[in-house]
C-alpha positions in Angstrom: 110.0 67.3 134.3 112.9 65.4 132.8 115.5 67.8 132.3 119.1 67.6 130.6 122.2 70.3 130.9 123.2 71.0 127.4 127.1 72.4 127.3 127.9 74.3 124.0 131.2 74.6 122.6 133.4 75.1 126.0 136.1 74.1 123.8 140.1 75.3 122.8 139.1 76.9 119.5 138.2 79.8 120.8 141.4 80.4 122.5 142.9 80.8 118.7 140.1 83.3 117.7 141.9 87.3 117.5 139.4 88.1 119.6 139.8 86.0 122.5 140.8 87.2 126.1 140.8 85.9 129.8 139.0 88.2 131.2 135.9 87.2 131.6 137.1 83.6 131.0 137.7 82.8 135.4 134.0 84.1 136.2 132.5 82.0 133.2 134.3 78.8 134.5 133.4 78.9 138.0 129.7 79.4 137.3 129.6 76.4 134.0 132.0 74.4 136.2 129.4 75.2 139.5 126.3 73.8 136.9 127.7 70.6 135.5 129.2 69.9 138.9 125.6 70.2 140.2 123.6 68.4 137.3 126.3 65.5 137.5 125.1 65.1 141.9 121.7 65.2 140.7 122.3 62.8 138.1 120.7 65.3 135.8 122.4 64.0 132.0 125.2 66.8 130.7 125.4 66.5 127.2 128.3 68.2 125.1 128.3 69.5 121.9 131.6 70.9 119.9 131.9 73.2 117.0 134.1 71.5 114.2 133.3 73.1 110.5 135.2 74.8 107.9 138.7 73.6 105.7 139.7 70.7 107.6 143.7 71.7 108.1 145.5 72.0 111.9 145.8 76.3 110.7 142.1 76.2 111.2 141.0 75.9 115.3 137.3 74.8 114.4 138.4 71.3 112.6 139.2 68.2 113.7 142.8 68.7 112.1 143.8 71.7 114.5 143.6 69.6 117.7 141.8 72.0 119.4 138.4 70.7 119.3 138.7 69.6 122.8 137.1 70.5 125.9 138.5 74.6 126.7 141.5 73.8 129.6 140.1 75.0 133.3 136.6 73.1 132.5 136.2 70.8 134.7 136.1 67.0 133.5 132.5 65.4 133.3 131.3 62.1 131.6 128.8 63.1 129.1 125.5 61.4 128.2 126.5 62.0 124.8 128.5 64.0 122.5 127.4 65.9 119.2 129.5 67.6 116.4 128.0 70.4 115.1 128.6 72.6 111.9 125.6 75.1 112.3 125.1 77.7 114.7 121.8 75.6 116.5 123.0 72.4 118.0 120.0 70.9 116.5 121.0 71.4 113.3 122.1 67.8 111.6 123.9 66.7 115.4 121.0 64.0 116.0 121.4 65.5 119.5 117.0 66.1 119.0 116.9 62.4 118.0 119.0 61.9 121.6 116.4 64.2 123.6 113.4 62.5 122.4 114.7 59.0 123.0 115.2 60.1 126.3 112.1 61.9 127.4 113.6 64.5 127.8 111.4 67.8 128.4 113.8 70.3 129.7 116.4 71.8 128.4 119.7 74.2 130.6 121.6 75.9 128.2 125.0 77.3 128.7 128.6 77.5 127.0 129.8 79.9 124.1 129.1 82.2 122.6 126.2 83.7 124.4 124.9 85.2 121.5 125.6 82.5 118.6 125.3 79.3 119.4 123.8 79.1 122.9 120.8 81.4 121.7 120.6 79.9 118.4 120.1 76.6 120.1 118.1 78.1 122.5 115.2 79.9 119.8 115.7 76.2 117.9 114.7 74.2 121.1 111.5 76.3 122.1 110.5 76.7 118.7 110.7 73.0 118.2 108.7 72.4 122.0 111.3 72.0 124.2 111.0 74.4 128.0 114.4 76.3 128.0 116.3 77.2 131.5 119.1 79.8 130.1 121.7 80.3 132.5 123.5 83.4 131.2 126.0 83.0 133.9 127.3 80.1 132.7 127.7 82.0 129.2 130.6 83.1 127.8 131.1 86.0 124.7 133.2 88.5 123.7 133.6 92.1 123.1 132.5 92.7 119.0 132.6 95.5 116.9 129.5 97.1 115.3 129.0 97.9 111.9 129.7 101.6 112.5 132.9 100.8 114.4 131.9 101.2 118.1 132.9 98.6 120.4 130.1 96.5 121.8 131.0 95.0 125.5 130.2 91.4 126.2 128.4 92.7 129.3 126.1 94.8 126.7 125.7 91.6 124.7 124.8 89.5 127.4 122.2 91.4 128.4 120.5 92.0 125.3 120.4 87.9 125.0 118.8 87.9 128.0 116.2 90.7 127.1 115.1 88.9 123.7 115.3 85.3 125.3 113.0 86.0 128.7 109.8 85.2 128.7 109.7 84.6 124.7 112.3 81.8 124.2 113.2 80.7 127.8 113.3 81.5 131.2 116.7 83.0 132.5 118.3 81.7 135.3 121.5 81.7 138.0 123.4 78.5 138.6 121.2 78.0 141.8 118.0 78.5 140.5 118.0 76.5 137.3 119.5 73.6 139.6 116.1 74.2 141.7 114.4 73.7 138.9 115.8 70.7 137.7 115.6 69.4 141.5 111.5 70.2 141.7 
């Protein structure tokens, strides 16, 4: 099955967002550096898709004006297959990036980048829904801490792990580093 790594927003904004911190940043990198690096020496395509939306001066990270829609410092460098924009939560929202994956045969689909429960499972609902098989590697993930509407502090951990609960077996299949390179390899 032809298969593609999509990379979602692994980009500087973020780093400008009040609710930004390192701490989970080292573990995320290894594993999304550890997937790319291994869908590059299988020659699997790595597509990459930025965020860039709202008033369009440098105060705001998510235009083009800030300068920081750029690839997030300590990813490792990788030539793309392509590049999309996007403005929308799904990356298949008015990108052409579906346009990209038809063209290409492609049947597959490894999701991974930021935020795990915005844009990489928005993307992720979009591509099933619209046919596409879905390897979600939660590891190569990355969220935040956010607060609820009553005030309590919901942990990234929790977060992640509801994304996986409402993803499996409904949306896509959830999988390590190592297994959705397997996968791709079979």
């Amino acid at each position: 099955m032809k298969t593609c790594l999509i990379v979602i927003d692994v980009q500087e904004s973020f780093r400008h967002r009040p609710f930004f911190t390192e701490r989970d940043l080292p573990a995320y990198l290894q594993a999304q550096n550890a997937l790319t690096d291994g869908c590059v020496a299988q020659g699997i395509p790595v597509l990459r898709v930025f965020h860039s939306d709202g008033p369009e001066v440098a105060e705001n990270p998510f235009s083009q004006a800030s300068g920081q829609v750029r690839a997030l410092d300590g990813l490792a460098p990788f030539e793309a297959a392509a590049t999309f924009t996007k403005s929308r939560h799904s990356a298949l929202v008015g990108t052409g990036l579906d346009v990209w994956l038809t063209r290409h045969g492609i049947q597959r689909l490894i999701i991974s980048g930021i935020r795990t429960e915005q844009c990489c499972e928005t993307t992720t609902r979009h591509a099933s829904d619209l046919g596409w098989d879905v390897d979600y590697v939660t590891d190569a993930t990355l969220t935040w801490d956010m607060v609820q509407p009553d005030g309590q502090v919901l942990a990234a951990a929790d977060i992640k792990t509801r994304t996986a609960t409402v993803l499996q077996g409904r949306f896509a299949t959830l999988c390590t580093v190592q297994q959705a390179l397997d996968r791709a390899a079979a």
